[in-house]
N, C-alpha and C positions, 0 to 999 in steps of 0.2 A: 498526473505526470509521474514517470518510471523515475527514479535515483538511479535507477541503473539497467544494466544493459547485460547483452550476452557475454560480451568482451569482458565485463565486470565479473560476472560466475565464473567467468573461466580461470580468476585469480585462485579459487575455491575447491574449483573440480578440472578434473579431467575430460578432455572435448568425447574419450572414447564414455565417461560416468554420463555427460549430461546427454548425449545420443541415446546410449541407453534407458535413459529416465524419461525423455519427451519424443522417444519414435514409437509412437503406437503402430505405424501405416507400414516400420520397417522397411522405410527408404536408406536407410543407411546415412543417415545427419539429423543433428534436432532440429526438433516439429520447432518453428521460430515463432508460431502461433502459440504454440503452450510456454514457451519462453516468455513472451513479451509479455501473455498473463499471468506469468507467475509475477516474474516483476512490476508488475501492475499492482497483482496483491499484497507484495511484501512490502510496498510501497506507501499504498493505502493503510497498510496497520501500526507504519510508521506515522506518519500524519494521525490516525485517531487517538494515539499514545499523546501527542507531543502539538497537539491541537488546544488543550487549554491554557501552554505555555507558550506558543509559538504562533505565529501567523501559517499561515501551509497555505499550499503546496513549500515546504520549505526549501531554502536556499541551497544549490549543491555543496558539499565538501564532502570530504574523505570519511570523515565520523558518521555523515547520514549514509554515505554509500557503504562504509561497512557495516553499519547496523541491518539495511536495509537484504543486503548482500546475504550475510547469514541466514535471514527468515528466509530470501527466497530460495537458499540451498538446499532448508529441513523444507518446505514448500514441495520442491522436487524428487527428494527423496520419499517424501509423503507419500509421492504415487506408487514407490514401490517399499512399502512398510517395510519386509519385510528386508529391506538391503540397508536400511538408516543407521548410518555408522555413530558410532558412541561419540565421535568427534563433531562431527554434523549436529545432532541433540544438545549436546553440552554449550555448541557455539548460540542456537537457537535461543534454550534458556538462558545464556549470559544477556543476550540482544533483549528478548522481553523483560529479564529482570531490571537492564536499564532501562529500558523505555517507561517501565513502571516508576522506576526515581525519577526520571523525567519529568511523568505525568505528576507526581505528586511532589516535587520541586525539591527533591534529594539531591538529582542532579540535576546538570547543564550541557546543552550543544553549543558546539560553534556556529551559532548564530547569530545575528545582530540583537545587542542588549536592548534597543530601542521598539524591536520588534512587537505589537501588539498581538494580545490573544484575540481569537476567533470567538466572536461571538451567538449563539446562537437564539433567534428570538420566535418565539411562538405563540401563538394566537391567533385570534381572529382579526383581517383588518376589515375596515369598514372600506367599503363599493364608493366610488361615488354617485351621487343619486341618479344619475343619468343610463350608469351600466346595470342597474339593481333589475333582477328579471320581474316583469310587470306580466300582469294577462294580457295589455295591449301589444306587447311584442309579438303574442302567437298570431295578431291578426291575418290573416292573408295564410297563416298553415293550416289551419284545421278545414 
């Protein structure tokens, strides 16, 4: 799930910056397919940050969209290195440095304090004996 959207970067950039940065085909308007996956990605790196404190896809507000917002800006400017403005950058690493107190509970979002963290569990589980692959299941294939 995006935290944001075209309308959102557009608080950040200029409609004629982000044309330039996601028209590969030089149709003359952004590629909406390189948009939505950037926002996709800036999204997702929001969530792996803020995943051991927080339940995700997390809750909309303003603080996720603009954390979210800045990563997908340096995101876009990414594709063209060599135009990434000193403000873009600065904004990015402020974004990651919080997200990094986040993750290690320096800081806090506006989220619900009730909110559970995500757990993840790994291993083996066990089949039950009925789906466990037997030789008598190949019967009739070989």
């Amino acid at each position: 799930m995006a935290y944001i959207t075209q309308t959102d970067l557009l608080q950040r950039m200029t409609l004629a910056d982000l044309t330039q940065l996601t028209d590969d085909a030089h149709s003359g308007s952004p590629d909406e397919d390189v948009v939505a996956g950037v926002c996709d990605e800036a999204s997702s790196k929001v969530d792996g940050y803020c995943r051991k404190k927080y339940a995700t896809p997390l809750q909309q507000s303003s603080e996720v969209a603009a954390i979210a917002r800045d990563i997908a800006v340096y995101l876009l400017f990414s594709r063209r290195p060599q135009q990434i403005r000193e403000s873009v950058r600065q904004r990015y690493e402020d974004a990651i440095k919080l997200l990094n107190d986040i993750s290690s509970g320096k800081a806090v979002l506006d989220q619900p304090a009730g909110a559970a963290p995500q757990t993840i569990t790994a291993g083996p589980k066990s089949l039950p004996q009925d789906l466990r692959f037997k030789e008598s299941n190949l019967e009739g294939f070989i």
